[in-house]
N, CA, C and O of each residue as an XYZ file, in Angstrom:
336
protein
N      13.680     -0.917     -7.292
C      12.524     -0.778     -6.424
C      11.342     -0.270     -7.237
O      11.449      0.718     -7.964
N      10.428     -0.829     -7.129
C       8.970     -0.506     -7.547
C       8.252     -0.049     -6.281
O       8.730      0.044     -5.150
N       6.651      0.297     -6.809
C       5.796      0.718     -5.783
C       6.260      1.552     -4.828
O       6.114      1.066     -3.706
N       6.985      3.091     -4.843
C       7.615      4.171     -4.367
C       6.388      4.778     -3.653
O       5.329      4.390     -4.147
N       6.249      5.709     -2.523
C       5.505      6.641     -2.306
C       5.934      7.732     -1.833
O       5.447      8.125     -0.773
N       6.967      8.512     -2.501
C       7.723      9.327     -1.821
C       6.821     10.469     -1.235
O       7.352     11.298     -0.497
N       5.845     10.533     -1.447
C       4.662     11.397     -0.780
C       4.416     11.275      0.832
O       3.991     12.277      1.409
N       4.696      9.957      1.659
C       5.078      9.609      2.781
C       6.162      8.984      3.050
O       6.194      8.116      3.923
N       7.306      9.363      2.276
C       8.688      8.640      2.819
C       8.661      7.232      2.462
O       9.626      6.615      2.914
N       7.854      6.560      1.797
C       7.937      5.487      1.763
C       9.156      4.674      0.391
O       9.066      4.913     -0.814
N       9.969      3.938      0.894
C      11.121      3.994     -0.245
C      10.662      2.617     -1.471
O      11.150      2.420     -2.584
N       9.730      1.953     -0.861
C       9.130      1.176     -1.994
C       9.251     -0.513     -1.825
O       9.426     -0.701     -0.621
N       9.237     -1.461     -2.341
C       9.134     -2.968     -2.566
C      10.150     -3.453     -3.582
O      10.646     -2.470     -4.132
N      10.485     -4.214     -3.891
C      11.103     -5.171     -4.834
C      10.199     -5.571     -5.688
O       9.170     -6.010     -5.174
N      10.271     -5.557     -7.162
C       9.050     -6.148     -7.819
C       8.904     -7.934     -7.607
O       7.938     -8.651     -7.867
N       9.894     -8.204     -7.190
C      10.418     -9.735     -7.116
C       9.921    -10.161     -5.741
O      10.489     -9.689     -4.756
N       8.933    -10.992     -5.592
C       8.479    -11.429     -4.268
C       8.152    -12.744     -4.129
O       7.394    -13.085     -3.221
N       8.897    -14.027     -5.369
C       8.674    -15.158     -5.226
C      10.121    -15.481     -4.050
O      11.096    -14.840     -3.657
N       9.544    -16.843     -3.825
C      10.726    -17.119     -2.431
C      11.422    -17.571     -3.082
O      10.996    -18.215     -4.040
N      13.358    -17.385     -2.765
C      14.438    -18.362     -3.385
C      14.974    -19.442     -2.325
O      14.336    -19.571     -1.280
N      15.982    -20.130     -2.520
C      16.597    -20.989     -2.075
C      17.490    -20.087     -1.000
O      17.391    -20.067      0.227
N      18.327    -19.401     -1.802
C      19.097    -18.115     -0.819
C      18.924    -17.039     -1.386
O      18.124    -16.695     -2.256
N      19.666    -16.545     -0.886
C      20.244    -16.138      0.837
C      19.142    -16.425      1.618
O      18.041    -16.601      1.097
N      19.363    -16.511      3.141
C      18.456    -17.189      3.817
C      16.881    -16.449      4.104
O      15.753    -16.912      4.271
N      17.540    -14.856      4.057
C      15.683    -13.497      3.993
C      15.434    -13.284      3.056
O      15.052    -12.173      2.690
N      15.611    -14.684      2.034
C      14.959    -14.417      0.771
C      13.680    -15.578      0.594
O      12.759    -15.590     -0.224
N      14.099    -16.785      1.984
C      13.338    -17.693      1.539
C      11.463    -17.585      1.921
O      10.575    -18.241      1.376
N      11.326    -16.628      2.921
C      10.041    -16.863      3.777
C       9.496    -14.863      2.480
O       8.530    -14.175      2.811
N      10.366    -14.502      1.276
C       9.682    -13.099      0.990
C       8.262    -13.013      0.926
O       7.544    -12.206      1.517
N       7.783    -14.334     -0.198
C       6.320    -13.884     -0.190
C       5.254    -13.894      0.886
O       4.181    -13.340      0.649
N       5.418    -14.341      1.770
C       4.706    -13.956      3.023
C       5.235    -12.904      3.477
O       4.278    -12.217      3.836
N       6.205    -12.333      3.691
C       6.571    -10.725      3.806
C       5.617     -9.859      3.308
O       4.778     -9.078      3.755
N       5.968    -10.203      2.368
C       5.333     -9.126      1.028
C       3.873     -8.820      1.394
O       3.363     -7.711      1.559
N       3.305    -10.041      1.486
C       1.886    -10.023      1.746
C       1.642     -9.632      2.899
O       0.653     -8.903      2.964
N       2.343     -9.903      4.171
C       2.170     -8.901      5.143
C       1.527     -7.824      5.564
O       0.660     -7.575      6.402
N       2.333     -7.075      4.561
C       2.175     -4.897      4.356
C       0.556     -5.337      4.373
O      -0.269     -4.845      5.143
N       0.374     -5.988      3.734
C      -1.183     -5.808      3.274
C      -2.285     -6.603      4.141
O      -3.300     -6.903      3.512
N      -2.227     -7.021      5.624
C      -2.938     -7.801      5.962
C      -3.371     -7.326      7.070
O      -2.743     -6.267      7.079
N      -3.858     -7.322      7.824
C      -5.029     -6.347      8.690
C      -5.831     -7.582      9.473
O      -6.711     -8.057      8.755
N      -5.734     -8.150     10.666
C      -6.880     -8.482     11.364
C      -7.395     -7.792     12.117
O      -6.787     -6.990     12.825
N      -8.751     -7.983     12.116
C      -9.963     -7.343     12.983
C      -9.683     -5.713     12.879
O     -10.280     -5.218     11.923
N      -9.198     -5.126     13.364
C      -9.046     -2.802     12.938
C      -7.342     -2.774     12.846
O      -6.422     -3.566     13.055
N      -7.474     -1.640     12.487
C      -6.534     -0.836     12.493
C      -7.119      0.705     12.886
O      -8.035      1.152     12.195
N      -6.578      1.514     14.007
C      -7.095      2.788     14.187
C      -6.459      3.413     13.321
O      -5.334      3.307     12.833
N      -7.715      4.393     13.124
C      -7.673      5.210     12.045
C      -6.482      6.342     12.022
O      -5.996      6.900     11.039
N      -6.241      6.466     13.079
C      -5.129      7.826     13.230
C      -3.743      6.827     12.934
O      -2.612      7.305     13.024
N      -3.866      6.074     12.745
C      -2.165      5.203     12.077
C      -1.998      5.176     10.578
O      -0.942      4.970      9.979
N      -3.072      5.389     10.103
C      -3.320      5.484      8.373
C      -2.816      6.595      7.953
O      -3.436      7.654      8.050
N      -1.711      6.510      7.467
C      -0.746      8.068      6.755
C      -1.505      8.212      5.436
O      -1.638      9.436      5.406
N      -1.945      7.863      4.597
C      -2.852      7.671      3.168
C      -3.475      6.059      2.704
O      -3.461      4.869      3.019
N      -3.884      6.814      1.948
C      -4.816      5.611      0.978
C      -4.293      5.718     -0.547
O      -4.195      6.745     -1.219
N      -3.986      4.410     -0.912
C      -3.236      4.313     -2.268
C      -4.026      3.369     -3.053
O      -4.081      2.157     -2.848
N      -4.745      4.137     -4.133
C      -5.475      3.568     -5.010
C      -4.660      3.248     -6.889
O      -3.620      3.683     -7.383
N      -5.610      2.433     -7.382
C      -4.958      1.999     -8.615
C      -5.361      2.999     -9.621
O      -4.726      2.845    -10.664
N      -6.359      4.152     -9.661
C      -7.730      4.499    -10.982
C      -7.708      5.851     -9.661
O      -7.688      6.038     -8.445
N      -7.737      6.755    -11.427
C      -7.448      8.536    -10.356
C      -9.180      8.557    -10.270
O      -9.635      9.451     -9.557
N     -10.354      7.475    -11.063
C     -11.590      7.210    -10.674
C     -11.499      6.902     -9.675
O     -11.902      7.971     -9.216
N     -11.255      6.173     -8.592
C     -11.497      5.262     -7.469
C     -10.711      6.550     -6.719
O     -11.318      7.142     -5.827
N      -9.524      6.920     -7.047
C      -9.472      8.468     -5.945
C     -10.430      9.408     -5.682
O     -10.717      9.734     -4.530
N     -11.050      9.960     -6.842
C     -12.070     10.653     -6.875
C     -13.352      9.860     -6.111
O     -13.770     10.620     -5.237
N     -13.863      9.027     -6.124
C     -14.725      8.181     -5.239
C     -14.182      8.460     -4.043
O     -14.878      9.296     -3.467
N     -13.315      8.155     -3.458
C     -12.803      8.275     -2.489
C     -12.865      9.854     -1.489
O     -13.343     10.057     -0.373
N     -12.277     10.628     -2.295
C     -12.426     11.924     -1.862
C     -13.743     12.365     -1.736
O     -14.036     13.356     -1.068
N     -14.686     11.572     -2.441
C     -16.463     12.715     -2.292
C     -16.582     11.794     -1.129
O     -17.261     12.259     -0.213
N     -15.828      9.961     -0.828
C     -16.486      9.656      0.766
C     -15.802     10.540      1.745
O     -16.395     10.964      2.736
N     -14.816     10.765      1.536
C     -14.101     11.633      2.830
C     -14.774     13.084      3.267
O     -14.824     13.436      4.445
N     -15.221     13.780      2.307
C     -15.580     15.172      2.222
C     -16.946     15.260      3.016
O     -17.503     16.292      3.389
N     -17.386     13.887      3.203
C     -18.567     13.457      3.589
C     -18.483     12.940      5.315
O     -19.441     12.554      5.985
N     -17.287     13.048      5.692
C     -16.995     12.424      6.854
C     -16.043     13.448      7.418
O     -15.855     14.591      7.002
N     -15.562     12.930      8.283
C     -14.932     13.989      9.232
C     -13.132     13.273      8.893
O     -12.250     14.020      9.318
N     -12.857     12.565      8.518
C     -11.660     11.814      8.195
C     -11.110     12.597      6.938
O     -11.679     12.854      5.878
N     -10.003     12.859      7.315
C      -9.382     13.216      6.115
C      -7.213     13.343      5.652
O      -6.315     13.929      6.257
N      -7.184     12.358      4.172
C      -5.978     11.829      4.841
C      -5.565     11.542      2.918
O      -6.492     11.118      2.227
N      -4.692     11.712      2.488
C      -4.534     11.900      1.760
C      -4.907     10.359      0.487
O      -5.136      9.205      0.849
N      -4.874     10.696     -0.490
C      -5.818      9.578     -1.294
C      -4.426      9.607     -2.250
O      -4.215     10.740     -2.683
N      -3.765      8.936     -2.530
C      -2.728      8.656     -4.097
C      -3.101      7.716     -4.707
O      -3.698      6.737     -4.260
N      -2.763      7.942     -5.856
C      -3.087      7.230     -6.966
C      -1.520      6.569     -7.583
O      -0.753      7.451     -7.968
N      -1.112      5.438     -7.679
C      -0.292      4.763     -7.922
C      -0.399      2.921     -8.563
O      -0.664      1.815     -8.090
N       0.015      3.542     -9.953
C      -0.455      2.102    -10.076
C       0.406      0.604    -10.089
O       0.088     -0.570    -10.278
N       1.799      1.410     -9.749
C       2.863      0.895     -9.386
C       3.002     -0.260     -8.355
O       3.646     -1.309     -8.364
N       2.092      0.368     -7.391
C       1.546     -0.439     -6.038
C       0.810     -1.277     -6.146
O       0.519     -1.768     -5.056
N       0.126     -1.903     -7.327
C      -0.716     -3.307     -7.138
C      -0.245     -3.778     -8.374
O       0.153     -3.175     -9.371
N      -0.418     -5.455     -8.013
C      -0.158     -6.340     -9.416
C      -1.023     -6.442    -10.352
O      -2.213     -6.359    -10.046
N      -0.708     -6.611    -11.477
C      -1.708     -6.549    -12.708
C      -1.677     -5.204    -13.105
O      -2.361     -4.825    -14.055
């Protein structure tokens, strides 16, 4: 397992997300996969357990927008969690 967040319980992904032949919940994975990550029109804000960034820069960005707002929710930095 890759992409862990044990910071919210989260137990992680498979680095492997091309589709196979079998077993049969292996064939539809990469649309799974992509799933986690897809969002139409909102998501309320009180369902967002954190924000997981790639660059402890882009955390820090992050935290001076929050400090600035009334929202506040934890920011990780993991670079485990995106490709490339």
């Amino acid at each position: 397992m890759v992409a862990t967040i044990p910071d919210i319980g989260y137990a992680g992904v498979c680095k492997w997300y091309h589709n196979m032949a079998s077993p049969p919940e292996r064939m539809t994975r990469s649309a799974k996969r992509m799933a986690e990550f897809l969002v139409h029109g909102a998501v309320p804000l009180d369902k967002i357990m954190c924000i997981v960034v790639k660059t402890d820069a882009m955390r820090a960005t992050l935290k001076t927008m929050m400090a600035a707002s009334e929202w506040d929710i934890p920011v990780l930095t993991k670079r485990g969690c995106f490709y490339g």
